[in-house]
C-alpha positions in Angstrom: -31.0 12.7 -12.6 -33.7 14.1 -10.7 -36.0 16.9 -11.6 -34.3 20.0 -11.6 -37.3 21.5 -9.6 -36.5 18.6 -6.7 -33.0 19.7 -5.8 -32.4 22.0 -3.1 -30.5 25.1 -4.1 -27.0 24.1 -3.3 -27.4 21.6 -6.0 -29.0 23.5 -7.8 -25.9 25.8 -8.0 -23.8 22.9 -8.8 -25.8 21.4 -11.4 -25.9 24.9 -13.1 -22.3 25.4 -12.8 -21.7 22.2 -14.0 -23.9 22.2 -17.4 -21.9 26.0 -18.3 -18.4 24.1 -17.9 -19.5 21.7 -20.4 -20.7 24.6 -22.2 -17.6 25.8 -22.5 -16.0 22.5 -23.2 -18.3 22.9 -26.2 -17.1 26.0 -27.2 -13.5 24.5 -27.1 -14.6 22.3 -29.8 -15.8 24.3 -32.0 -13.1 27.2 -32.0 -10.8 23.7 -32.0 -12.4 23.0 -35.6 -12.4 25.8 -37.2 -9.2 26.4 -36.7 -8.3 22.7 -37.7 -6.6 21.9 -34.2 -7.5 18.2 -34.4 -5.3 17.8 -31.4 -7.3 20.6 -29.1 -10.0 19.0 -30.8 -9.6 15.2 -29.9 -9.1 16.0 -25.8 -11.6 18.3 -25.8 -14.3 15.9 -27.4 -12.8 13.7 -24.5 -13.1 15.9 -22.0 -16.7 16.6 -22.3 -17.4 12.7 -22.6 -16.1 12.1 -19.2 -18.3 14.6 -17.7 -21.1 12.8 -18.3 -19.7 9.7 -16.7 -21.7 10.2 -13.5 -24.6 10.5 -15.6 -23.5 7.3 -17.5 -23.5 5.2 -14.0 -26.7 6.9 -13.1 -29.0 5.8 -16.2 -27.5 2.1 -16.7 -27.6 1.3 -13.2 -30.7 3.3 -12.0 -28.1 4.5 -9.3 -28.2 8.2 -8.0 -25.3 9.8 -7.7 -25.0 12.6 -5.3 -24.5 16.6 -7.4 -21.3 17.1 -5.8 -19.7 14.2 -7.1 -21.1 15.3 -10.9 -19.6 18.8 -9.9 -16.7 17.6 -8.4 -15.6 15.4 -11.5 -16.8 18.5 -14.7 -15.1 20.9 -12.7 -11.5 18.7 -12.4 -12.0 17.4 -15.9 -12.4 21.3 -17.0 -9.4 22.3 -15.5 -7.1 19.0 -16.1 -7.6 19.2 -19.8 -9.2 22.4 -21.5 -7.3 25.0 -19.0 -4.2 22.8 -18.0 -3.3 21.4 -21.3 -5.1 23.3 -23.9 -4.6 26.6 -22.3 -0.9 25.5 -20.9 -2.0 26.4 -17.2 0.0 23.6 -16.1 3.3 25.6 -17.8 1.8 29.0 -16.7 1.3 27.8 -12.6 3.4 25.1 -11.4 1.5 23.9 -8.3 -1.6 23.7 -11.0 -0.9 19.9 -11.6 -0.4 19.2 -8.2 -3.7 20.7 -7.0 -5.3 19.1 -9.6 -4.0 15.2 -8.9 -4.8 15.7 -5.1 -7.9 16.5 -6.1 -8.5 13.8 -8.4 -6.9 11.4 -5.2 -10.1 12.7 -3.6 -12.8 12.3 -6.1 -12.3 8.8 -7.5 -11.5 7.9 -3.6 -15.0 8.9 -3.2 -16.4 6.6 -6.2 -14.5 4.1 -4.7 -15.7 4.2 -1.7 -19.1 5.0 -3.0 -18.5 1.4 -5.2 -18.0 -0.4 -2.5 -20.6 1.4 -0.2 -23.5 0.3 -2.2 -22.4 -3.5 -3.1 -22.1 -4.0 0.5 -25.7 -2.3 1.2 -26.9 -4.7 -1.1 -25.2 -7.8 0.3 -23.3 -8.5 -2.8 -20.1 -8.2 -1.7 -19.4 -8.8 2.4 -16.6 -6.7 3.4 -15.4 -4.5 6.7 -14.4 -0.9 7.1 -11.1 -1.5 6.7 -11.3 -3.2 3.1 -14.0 -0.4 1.6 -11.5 2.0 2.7 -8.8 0.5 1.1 -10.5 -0.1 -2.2 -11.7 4.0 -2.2 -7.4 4.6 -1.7 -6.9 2.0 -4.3 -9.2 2.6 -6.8 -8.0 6.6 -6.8 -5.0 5.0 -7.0 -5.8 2.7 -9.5 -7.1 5.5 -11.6 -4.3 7.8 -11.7 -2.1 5.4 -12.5 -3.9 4.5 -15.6 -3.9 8.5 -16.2 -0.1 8.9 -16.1 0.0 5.3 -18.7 -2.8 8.0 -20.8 -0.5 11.5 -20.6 3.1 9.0 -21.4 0.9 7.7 -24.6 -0.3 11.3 -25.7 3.6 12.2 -25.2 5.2 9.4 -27.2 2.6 8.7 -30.1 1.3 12.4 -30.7 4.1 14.7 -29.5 2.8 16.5 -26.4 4.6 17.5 -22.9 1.4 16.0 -20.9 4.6 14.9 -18.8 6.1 18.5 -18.1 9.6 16.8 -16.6 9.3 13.3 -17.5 9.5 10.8 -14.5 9.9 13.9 -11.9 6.7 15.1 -12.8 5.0 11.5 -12.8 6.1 10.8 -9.4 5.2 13.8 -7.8 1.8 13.5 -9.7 1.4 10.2 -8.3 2.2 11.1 -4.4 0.0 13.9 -4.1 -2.6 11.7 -6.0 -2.2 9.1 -3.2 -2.0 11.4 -0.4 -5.8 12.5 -1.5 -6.6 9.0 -1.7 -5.5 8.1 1.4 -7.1 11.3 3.3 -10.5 10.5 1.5 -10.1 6.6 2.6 -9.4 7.9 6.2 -12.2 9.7 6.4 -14.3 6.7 5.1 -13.3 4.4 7.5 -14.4 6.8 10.4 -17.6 7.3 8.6 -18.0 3.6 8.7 -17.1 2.8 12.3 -18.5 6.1 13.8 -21.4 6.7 11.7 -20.5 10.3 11.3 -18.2 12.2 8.8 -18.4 15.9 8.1 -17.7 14.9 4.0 -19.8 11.8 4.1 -22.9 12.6 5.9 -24.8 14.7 3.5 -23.7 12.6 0.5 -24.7 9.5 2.2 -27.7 10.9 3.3 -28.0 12.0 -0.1 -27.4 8.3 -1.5 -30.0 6.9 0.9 -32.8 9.5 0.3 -32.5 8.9 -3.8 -31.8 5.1 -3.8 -34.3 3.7 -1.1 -34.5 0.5 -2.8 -30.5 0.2 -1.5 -31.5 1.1 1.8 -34.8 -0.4 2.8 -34.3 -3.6 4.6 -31.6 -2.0 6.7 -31.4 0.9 9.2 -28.0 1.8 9.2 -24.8 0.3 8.1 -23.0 -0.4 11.6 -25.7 -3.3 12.0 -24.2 -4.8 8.9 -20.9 -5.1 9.7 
């Protein structure tokens, strides 16, 4: 990531923010050993791995990824796992899990699209509107899919209720999942064919401005198409 000093202050604000949830996440492991939860323990050491995901993607592909999306992805990881599961907020507040999945339709949506965005920049891929905006619903898709497989697994094998209701509670997990997807993927297809989108504007201006080397032999992506 870049300097610190570099950002503006709204990222600034979300960078800080994002470093004192994995904080926390930290503290959740340690109160998790000492009390020899190995259960609280185990999703808590995986929460705070997949916060750094972004991060990951950034230093092995020398690819900036805009704050937000780093924000975006510590603060739903936070909530999904240390305050829905460990601290049961998904018992406590029953539209907590559905909050949480639309919201997950909308962040991996954005990777996806964000995916797709770049290997077509770079002429790797040659694609349409259409297609990147169906990959960003699909890949959120995609994604929570493989999250229900994860919660059924942490059921069966180690004796959770990741599952709440069972196949109720998967289904509806899954809708509002795709309903995210599919609003984010809308968006994304008028951000491609209109070359303006409330959402995508300052991230893709963001993306441009920190990966000119994605950017420089073309001025703007309707051009392309």
């Amino acid at each position: 990531m870049s300097g610190f000093k570099q950002l503006d202050i709204a990222e600034k604000i979300q960078l800080t923010i994002s470093y004192a949830f994995r904080m926390l996440i930290v503290v959740a492991i340690i109160g998790a050993g000492i009390n020899k939860n190995w259960i609280t323990l185990f999703m808590s050491l995986f929460a705070l791995l997949l916060t750094f995901l972004p991060s990951f993607i950034q230093h092995n592909y020398k690819i900036y990824l805009p704050v937000e999306l780093e924000f975006i992805v510590t603060v739903f990881i936070y909530a999904s796992l240390v305050l829905g599961e460990i601290h049961e907020y998904y018992t406590r507040y029953w539209w907590w899990d559905l909050i949480l999945h639309s919201t997950a339709g909308v962040t991996f949506g954005l990777l996806g699209f964000f995916i797709m965005y770049i290997l077509h920049r770079e002429r790797k891929i040659a694609t349409s509107p259409i297609l990147i905006a169906l990959f960003s619903f699909s890949f959120a898709v995609a994604i929570g899919s493989v999250w229900e497989v994860f919660e059924f697994s942490m059921d069966h094998f180690l004796g959770l209720n990741m599952q709440k209701s069972g196949l109720q509670d998967t289904m509806w997990d899954m809708i509002v999942n795709g309903g995210g997807a599919l609003f984010i993927g809308t968006i994304g297809y008028a951000y491609m064919k209109r070359g303006y989108s409330l959402i995508y504007n300052r991230l893709i201006t963001r993306l441009k401005k920190k990966n000119p080397r994605l950017f420089r032999k073309y001025v703007n992506i309707k051009r392309n198409l």
